[in-house]
PAVEXGU-20100 format. One record per atom (N, C-alpha, C): residue in one letter; x, y, z negated. Coordinates in steps of 0.001 Angstrom, whole numbers, plus 500000, padded with zeros to 6 digits. Layout:
PAVEXGU-20100
AXYZ;...
***
This chain:
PAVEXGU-20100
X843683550375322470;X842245550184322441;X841626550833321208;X842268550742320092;X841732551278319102;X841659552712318794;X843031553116319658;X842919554868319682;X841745554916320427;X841536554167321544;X840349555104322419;X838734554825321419;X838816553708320770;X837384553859320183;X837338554956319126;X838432555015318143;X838544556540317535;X838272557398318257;X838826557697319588;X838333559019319984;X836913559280320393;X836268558033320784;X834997558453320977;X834216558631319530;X834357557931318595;X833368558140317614;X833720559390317246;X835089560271317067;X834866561992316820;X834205562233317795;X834525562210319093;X834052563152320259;X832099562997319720;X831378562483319217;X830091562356318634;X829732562683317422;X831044563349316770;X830499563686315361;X830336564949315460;X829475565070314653;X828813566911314720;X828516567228312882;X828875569113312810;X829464569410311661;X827539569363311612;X827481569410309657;X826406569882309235;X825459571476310080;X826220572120310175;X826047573443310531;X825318573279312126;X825817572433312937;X825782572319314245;X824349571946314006;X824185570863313272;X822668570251313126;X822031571187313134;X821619572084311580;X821015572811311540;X820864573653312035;X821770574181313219;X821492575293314150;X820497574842315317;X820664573905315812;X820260572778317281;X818903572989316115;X818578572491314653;X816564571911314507;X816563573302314425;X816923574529314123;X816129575325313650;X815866576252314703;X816737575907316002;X816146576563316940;X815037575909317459;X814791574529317821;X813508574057318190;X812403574322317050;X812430573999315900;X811436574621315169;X811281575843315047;X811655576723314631;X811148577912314917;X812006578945315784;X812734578287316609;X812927579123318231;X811969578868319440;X811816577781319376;X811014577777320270;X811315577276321435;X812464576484321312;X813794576192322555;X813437575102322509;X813315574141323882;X813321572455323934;X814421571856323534;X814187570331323931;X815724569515323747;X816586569777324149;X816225569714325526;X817342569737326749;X817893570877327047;X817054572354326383;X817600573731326291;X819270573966325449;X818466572890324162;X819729572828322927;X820597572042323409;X820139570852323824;X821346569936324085;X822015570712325200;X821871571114325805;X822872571688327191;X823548572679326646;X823202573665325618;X823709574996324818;X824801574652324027;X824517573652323493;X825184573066321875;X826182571658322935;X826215571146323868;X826814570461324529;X826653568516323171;X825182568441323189;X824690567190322456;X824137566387323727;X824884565390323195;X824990564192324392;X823608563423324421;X822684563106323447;X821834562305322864;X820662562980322575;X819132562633323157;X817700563212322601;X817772562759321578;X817899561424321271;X817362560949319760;X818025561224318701;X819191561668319132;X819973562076317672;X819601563753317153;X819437564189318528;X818817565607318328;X817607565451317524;X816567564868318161;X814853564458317619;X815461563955316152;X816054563210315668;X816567562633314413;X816757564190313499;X817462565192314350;X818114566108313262;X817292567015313034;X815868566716314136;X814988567763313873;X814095567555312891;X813916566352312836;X812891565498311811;X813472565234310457;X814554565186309830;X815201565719309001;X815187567085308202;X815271567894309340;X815156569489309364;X813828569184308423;X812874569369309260;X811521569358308622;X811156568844307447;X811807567872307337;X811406567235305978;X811847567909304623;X813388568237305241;X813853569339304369;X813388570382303845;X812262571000305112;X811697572172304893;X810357571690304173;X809895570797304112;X808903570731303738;X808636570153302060;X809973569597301888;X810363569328300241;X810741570192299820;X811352571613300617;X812632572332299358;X813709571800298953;X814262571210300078;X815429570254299924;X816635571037299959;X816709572225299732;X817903573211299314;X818491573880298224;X819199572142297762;X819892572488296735;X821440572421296661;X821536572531295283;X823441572459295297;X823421571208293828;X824046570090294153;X824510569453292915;X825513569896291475;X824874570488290119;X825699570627288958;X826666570238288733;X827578571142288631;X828779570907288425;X829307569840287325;X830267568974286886;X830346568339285601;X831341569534285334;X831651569158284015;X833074569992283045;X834050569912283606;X834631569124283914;X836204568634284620;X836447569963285867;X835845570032286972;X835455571133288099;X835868572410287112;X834764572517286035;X834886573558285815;X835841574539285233;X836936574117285337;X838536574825284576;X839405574818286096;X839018574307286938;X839471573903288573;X838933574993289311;X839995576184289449;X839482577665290178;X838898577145291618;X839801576189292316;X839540575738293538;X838023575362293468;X837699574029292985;X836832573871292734;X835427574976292570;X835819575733291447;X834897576482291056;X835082577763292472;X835959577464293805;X835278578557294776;X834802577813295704;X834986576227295712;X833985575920296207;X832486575081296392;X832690575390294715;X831176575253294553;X830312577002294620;X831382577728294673;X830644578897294889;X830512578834296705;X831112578712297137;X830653578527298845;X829501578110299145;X829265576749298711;X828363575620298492;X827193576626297917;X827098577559297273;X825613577683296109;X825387579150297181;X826435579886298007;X825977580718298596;X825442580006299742;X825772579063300705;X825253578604301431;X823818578012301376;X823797577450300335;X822529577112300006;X821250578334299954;X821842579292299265;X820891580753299516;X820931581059300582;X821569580991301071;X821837581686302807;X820557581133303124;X820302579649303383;X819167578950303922;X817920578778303062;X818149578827302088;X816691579582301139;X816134580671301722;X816948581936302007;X816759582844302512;X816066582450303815;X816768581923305083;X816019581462306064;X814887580956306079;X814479580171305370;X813555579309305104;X812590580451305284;X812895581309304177;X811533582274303425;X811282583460304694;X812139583107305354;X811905584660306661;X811448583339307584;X811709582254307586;X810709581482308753;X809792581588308319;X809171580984307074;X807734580905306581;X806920582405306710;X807496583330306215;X807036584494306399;X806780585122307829;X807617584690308892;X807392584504310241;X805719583873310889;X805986582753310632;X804636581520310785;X803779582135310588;X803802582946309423;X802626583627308755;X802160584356309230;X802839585535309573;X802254586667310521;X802191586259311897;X802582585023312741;X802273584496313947;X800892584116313814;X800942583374312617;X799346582553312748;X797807583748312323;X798753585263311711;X797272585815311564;X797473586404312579;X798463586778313487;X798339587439314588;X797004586880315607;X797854585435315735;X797377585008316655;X796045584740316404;X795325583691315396;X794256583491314803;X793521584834314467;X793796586093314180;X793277586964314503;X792737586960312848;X793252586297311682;X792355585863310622;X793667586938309039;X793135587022308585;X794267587603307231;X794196586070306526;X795394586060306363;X796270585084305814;X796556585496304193;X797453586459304116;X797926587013302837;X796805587821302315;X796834587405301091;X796043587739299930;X796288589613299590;X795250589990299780;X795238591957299807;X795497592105298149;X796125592536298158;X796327593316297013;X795158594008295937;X794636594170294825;X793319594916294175;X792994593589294353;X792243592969295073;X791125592021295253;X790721591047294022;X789766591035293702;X788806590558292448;X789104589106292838;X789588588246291300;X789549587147291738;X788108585956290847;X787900584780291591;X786727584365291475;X786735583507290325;
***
């Protein structure tokens, strides 16, 4: 009995990575729930809706960071490659971030038909 409840609670765990792939296609893919959940094989709306609302919040604090190393780590090669993993990953999605936002941007003057970004020369008030 106890093997089988172990196996279900893995069969429901999902890596960090998985998350953030599943919100960042509904936020700025453009893909529904039930698109992701059937793609990504996620059993659950609300845990999806959970990872999307997360997502966002993330995006909306700048919640992409990496925790400082103490001293001890730092003589620990291991360590010190994978806090280098960790600090590239984190840019990786900095990076994303800044090509979504920069995305939004030119969607919304597209669409709105309005200039958004600030022209260059222009006298300020």
């Amino acid at each position: 009995m106890e093997d089988h409840i172990r196996a279900l609670l893995q069969r429901f765990q999902y890596s960090e990575q998985l998350k953030e792939t599943a919100a960042f296609r509904i936020v700025f893919g453009g893909e529904t729930l039930s698109q992701v959940m059937a793609d990504l094989d996620i059993h659950n709306s609300y845990t999806l809706r959970n990872w999307v609302s997360l997502y966002q919040r993330k995006l909306q604090t700048g919640l992409f960071v990496c925790p400082a190393m103490t001293r001890t780590p730092k003589r620990d090669v291991q360590a010190l490659q994978q806090h280098n993993d960790e600090l590239e990953e984190t840019l990786q999605q900095a990076n994303l971030l800044i090509l979504a936002l920069h995305t939004m941007i030119e969607v919304a003057a597209q669409e709105l038909q309005v200039p958004i970004r600030k022209k260059s020369g222009t006298k300020q008030s």
